[in-house]
PALUMZA-669262 format. One line per 5 residues: number of its first residue (from 1); their letters; for each residue z, x, y negated of N, C-alpha, C, O. Coordinates in pm, whole numbers. Example, Ala and Ser with C-alpha at 12.3 -4.5 7.8 and 13.67 -1.06 7.14 Angstrom:
2
1) AS) 780,1319,569,780,1230,450,780,1320,330,846,1424,332; 708,1285,225,714,1367,106,787,1290,-3,804,1341,-114
This chain:
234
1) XXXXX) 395,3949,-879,509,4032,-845,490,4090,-706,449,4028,-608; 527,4222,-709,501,4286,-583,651,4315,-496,723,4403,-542; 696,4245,-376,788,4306,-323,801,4422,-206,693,4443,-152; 901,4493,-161,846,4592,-56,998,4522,23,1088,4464,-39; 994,4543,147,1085,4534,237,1164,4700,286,1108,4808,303
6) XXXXX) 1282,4671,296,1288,4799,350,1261,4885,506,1239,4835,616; 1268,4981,480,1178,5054,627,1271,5046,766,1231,5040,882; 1404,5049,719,1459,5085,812,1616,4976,725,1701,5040,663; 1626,4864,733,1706,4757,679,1878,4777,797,1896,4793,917; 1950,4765,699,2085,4764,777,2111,4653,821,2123,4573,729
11) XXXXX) 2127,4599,940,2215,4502,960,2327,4428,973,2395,4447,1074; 2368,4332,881,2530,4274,882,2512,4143,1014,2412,4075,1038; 2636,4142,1076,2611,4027,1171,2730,3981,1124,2837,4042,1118; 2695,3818,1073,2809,3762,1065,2817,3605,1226,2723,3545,1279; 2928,3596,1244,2944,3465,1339,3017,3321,1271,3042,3209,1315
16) XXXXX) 3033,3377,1166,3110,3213,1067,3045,3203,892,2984,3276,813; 3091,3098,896,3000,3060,756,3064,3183,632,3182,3218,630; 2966,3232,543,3048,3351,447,2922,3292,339,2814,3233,352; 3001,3344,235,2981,3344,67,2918,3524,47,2994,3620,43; 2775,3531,37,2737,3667,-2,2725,3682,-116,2709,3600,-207
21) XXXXX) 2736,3826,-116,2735,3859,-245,2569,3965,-265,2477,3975,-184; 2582,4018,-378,2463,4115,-415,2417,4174,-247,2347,4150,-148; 2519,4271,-308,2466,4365,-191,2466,4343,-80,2513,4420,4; 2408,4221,-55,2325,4238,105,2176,4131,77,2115,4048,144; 2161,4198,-81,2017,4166,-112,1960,4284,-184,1853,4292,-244
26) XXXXX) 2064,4385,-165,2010,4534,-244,2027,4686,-156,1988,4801,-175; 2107,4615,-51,2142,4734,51,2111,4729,175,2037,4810,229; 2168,4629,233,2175,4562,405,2005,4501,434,1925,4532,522; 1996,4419,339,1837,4366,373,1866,4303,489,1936,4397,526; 1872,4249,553,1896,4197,714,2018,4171,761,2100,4250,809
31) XXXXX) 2028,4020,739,2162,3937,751,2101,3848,903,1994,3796,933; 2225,3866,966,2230,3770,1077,2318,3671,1145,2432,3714,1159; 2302,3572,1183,2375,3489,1218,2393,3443,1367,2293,3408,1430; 2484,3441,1411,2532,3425,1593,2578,3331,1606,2568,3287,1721; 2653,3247,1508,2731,3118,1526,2627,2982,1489,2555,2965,1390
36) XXXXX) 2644,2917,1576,2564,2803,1550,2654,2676,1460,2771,2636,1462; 2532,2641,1385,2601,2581,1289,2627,2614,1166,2701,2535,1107; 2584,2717,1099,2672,2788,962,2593,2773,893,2473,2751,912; 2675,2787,764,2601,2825,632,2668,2978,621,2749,3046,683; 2563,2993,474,2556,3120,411,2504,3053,272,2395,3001,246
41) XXXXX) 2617,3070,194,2563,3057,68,2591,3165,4,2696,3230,0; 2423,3188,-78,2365,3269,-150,2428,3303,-311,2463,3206,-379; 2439,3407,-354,2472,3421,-482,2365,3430,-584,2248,3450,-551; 2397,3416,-692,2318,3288,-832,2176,3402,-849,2173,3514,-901; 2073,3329,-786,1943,3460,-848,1947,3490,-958,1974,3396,-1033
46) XXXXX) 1924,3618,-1021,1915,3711,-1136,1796,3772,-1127,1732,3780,-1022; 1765,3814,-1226,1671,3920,-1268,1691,4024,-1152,1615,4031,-1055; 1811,4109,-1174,1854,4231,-1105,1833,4225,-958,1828,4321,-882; 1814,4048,-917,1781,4041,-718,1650,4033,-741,1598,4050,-631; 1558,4015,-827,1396,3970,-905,1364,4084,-735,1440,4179,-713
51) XXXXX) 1281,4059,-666,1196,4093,-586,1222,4207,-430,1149,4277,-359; 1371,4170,-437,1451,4245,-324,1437,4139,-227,1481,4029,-258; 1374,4157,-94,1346,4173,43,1434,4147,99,1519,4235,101; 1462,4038,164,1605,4011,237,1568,3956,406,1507,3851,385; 1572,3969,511,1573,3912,629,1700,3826,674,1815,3868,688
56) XXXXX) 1642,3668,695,1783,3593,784,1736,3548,902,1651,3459,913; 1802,3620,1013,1787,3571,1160,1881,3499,1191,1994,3548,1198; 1858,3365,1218,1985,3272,1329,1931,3300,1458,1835,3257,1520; 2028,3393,1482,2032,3391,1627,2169,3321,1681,2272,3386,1696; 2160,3192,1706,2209,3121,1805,2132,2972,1812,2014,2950,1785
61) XXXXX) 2212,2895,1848,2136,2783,1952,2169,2671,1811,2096,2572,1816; 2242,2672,1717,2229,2576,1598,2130,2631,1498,2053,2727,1497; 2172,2499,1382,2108,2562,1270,2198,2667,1172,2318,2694,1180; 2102,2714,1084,2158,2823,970,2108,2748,853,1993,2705,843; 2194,2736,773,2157,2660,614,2233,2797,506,2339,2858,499
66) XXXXX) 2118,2792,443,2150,2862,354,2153,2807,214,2042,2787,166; 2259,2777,139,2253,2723,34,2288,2811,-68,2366,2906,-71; 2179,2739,-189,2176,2837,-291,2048,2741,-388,2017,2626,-358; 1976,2837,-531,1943,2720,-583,1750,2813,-562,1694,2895,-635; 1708,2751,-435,1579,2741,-416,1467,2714,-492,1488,2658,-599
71) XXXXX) 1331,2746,-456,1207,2734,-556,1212,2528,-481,1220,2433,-559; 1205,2508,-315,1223,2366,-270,1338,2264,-259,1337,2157,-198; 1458,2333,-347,1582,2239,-360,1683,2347,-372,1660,2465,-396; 1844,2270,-343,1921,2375,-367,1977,2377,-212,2098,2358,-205; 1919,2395,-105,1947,2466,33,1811,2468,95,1718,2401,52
76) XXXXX) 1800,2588,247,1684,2584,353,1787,2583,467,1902,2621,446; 1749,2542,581,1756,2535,676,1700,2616,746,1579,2598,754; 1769,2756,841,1667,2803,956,1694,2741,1087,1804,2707,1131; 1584,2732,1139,1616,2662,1304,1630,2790,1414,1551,2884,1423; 1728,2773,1479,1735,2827,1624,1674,2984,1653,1562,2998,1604
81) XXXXX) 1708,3059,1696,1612,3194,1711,1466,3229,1651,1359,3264,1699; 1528,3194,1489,1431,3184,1405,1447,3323,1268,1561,3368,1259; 1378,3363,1205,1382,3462,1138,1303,3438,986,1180,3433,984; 1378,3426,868,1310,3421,784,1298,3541,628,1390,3618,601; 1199,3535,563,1228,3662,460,1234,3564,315,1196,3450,290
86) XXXXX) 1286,3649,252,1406,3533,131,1364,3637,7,1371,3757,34; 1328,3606,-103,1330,3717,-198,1352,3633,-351,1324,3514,-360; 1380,3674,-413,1411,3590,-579,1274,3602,-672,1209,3704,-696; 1257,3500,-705,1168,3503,-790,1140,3472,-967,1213,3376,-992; 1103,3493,-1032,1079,3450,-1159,1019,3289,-1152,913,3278,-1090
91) XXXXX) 1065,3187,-1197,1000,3063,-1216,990,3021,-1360,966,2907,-1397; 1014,3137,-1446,1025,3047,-1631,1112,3185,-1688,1168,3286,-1646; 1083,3109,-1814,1176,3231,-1867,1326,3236,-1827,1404,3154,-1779; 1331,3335,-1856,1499,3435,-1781,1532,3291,-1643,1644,3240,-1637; 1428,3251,-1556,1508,3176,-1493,1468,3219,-1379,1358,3273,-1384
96) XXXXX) 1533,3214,-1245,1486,3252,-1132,1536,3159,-1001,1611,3062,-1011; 1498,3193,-915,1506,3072,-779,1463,3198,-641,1378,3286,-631; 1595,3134,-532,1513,3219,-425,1384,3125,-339,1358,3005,-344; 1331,3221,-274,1225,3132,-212,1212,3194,-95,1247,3310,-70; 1140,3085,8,1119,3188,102,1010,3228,155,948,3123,174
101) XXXXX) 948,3313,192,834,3434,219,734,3344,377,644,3271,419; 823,3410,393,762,3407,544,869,3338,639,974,3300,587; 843,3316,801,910,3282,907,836,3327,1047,722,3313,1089; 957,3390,1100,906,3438,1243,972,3400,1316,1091,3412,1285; 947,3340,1433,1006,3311,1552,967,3121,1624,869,3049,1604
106) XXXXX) 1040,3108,1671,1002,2986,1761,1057,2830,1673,1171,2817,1629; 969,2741,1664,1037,2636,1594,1041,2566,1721,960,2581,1813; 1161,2474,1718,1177,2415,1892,1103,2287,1822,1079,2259,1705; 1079,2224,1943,1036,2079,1904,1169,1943,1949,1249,1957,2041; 1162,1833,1871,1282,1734,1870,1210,1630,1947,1089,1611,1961
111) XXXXX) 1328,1558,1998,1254,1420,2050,1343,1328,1945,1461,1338,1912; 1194,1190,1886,1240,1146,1827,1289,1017,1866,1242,954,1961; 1387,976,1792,1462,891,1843,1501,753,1797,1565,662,1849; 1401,777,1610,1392,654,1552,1493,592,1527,1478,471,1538; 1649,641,1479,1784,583,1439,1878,596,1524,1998,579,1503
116) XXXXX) 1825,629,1629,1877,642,1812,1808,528,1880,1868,507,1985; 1723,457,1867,1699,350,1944,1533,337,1896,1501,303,1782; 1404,380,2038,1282,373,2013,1258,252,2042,1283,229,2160; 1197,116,1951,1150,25,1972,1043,-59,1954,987,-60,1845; 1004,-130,2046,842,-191,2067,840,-311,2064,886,-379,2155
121) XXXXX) 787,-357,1961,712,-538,1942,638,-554,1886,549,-470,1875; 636,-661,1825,466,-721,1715,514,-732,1589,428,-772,1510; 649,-707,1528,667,-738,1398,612,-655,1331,562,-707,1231; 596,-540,1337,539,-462,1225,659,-329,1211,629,-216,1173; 764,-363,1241,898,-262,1179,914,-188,1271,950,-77,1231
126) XXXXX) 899,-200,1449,931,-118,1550,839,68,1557,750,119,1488; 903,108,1651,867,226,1652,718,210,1723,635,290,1681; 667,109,1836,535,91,1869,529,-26,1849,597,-108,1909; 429,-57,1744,393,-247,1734,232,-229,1835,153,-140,1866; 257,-421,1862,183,-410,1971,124,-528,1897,194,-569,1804
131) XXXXX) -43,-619,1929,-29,-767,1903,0,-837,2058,-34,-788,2165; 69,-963,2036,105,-1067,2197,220,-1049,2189,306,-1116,2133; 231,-917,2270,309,-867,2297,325,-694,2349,222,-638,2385; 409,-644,2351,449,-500,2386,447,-467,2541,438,-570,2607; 452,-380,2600,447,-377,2751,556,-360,2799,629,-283,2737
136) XXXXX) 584,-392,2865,714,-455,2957,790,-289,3032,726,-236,3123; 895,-236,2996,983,-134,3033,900,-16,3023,882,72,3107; 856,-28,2916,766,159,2894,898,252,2886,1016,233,2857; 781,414,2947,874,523,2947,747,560,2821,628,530,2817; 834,638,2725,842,741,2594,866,810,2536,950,804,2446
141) XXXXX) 779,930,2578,787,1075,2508,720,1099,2384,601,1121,2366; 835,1089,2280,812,1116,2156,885,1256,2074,997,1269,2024; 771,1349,2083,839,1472,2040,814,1517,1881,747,1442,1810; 857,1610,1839,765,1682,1705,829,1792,1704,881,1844,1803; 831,1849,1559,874,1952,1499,766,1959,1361,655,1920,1324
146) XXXXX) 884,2039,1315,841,2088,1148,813,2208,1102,907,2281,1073; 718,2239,1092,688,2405,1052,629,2406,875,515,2384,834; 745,2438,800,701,2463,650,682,2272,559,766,2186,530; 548,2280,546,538,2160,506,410,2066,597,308,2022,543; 446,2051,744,354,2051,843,432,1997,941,517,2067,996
151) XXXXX) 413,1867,975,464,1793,1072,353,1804,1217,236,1767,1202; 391,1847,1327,339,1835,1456,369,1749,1526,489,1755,1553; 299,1635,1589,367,1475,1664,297,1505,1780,184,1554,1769; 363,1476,1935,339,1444,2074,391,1328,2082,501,1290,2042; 301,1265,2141,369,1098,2177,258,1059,2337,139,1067,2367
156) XXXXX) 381,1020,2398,288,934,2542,358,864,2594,450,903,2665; 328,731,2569,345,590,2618,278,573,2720,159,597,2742; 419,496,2834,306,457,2968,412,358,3025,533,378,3018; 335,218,3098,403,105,3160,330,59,3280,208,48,3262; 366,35,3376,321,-75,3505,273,-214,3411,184,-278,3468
161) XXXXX) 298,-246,3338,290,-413,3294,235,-394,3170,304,-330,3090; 102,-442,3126,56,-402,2984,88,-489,2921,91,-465,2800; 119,-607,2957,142,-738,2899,70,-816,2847,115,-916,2789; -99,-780,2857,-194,-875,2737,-172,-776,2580,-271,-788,2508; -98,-714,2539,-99,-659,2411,-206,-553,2339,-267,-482,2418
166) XXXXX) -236,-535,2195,-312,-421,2165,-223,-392,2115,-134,-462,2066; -242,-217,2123,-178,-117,2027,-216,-135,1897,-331,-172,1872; -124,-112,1798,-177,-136,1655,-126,-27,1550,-193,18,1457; 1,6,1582,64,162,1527,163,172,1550,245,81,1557; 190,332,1574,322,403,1561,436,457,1442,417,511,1333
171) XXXXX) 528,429,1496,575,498,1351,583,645,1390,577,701,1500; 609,720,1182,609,869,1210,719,901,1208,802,813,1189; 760,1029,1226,922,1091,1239,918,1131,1113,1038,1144,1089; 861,1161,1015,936,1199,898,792,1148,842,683,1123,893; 860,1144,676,691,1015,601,610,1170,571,639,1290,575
176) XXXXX) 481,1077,535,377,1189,534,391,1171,385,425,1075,316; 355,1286,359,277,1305,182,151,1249,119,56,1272,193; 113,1178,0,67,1066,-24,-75,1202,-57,-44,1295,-133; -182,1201,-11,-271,1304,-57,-367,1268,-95,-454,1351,-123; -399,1090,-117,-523,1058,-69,-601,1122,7,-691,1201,-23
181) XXXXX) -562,1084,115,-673,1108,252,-616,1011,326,-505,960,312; -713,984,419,-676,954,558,-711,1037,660,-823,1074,695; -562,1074,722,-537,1189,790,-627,1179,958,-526,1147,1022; -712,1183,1040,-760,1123,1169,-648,1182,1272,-583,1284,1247; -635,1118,1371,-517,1199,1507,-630,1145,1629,-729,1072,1636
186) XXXXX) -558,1223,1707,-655,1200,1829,-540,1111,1913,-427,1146,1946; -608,984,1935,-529,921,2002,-673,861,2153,-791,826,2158; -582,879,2224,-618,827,2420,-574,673,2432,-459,649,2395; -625,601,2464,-565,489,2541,-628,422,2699,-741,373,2699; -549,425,2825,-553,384,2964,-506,273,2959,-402,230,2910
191) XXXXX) -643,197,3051,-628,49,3061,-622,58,3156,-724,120,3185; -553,34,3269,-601,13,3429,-620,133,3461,-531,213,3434; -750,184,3531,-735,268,3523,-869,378,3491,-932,462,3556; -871,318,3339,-1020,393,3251,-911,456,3109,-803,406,3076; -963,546,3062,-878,635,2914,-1025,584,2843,-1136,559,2891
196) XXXXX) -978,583,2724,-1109,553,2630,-1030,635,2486,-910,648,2457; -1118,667,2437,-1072,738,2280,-1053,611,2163,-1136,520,2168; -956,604,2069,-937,514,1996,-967,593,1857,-986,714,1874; -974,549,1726,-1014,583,1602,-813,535,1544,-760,426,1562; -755,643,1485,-652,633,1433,-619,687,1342,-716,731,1280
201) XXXXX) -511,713,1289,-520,772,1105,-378,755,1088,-325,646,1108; -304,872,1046,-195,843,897,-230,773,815,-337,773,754; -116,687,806,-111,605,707,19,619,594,128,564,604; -17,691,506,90,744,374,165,598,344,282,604,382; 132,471,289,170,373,236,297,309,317,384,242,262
206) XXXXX) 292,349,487,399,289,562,431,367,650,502,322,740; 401,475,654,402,648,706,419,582,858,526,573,918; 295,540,903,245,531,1034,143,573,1092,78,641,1013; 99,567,1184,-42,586,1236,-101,476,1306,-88,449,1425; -153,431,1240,-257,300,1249,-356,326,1361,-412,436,1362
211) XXXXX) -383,234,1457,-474,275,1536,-591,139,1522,-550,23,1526; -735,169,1505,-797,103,1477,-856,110,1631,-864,208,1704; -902,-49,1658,-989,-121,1802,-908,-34,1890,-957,70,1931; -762,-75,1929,-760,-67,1999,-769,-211,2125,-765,-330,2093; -784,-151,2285,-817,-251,2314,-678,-311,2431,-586,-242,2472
216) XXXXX) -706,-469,2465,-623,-493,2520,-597,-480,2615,-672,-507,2708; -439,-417,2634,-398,-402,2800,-374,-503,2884,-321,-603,2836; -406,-502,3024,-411,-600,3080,-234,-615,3155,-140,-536,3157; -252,-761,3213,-135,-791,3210,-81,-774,3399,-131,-825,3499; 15,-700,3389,100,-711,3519,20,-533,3595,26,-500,3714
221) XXXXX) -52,-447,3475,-132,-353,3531,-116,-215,3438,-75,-208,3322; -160,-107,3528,-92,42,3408,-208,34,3290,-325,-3,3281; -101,95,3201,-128,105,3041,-76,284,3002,23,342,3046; -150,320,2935,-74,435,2857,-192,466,2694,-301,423,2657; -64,585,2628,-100,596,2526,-53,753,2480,52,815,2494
226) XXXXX) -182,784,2422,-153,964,2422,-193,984,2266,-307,959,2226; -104,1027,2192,-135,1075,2034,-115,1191,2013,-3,1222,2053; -165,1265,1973,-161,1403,1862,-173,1375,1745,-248,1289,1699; -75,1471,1663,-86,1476,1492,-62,1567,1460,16,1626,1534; -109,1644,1334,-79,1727,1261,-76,1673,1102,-189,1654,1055
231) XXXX) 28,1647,1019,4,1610,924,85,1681,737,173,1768,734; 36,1627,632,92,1726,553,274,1641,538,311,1543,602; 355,1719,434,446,1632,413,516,1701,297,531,1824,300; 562,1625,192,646,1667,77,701,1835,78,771,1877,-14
């Protein structure tokens, strides 16, 4: 199926949540949003919307959910001064679903927060397991963001007191997708005061990142820990 966008698209600006109809998937082409926070729910894809070109910009500082019955569920989410293109598609007979095209603009990144509370020990369940023990009053920058079906992870752990512990894994902010693979991340670890490269990996089965040899931090002395990820996800 071939769609065209239009050349010169009208714009509707709405600032509160509204119920659209057709025509501003056959006329306007370019719906926008100013109020943070809203929905926009979509009217029932048809044949007759089959390959009409639609633009949704949230322009403000929340999200935009657009609900309706999608090719990936029955709502999307746009983030923040973000711009996406929306068009209906054929999925089966006489049946159709919108989907979405493309996305332009900035995805912010989140700090994660793990329930509201980031936590470190040896059981296995915390947000950094350690073996011994964990290091004594770490600071932790744990960021990400989500682009499509593509998780991006920043993480850097750092303490005065290593405690005797090895790193053993992190948890992820959202689970990874089971692909058979093992995914590699580049993970850093500072003992004192040497960085050495560690061997680490997604792990689909407990959607962590396992860090293999890592080594032990010493006790009452600086420690840190630097991860990158890029990984797939549902």
């Amino acid at each position: 199926m071939i769609y065209v966008a239009p050349t010169s698209p009208r714009p509707v600006v709405f600032s509160d949540n509204a119920t659209l109809s057709n025509r501003y998937f056959t006329i306007e082409a370019l719906v926008v949003q100013t109020g943070a926070n809203k929905t926009f729910t979509l009217p029932t894809p048809t044949r007759e919307l089959a390959g009409k070109a639609t633009w949704f910009s949230n322009y403000s500082t929340g999200s935009l959910t657009l609900s309706g019955a999608f090719t990936s569920g029955t709502s999307y989410v746009i983030d923040p001064k973000t711009t996406q293109l929306v068009v209906v598609l054929p999925v089966g007979a006489s049946t159709y679903k919108w989907h979405v095209v493309a996305s332009v603009g900035y995805t912010p990144w989140t700090a994660f927060t793990d329930g509201g509370t980031i936590s470190y020990g040896t059981n296995g369940t915390e947000t950094f397991v350690f073996t011994t023990a964990a290091p004594a009053s770490p600071t932790t920058v744990y960021r990400y963001r989500v682009i499509g079906r593509t998780v991006d992870v920043a993480i850097y752990l750092s303490s005065n007191d290593g405690s005797g512990g090895v790193p053993v894994s992190v948890k992820l902010p959202v689970a990874p997708k089971d692909n058979s693979a093992l995914t590699s991340v580049v993970c850093n670890q500072l003992v004192n005061t040497t960085w050495a490269s560690k061997v680490a990996y997604i792990d689909t089965s407990t959607s962590r990142i396992t860090i293999v040899g890592g080594s032990t931090c010493t006790d009452d002395a600086p420690m840190a820990l630097s991860i990158t990820a890029t990984y797939e996800v549902s």
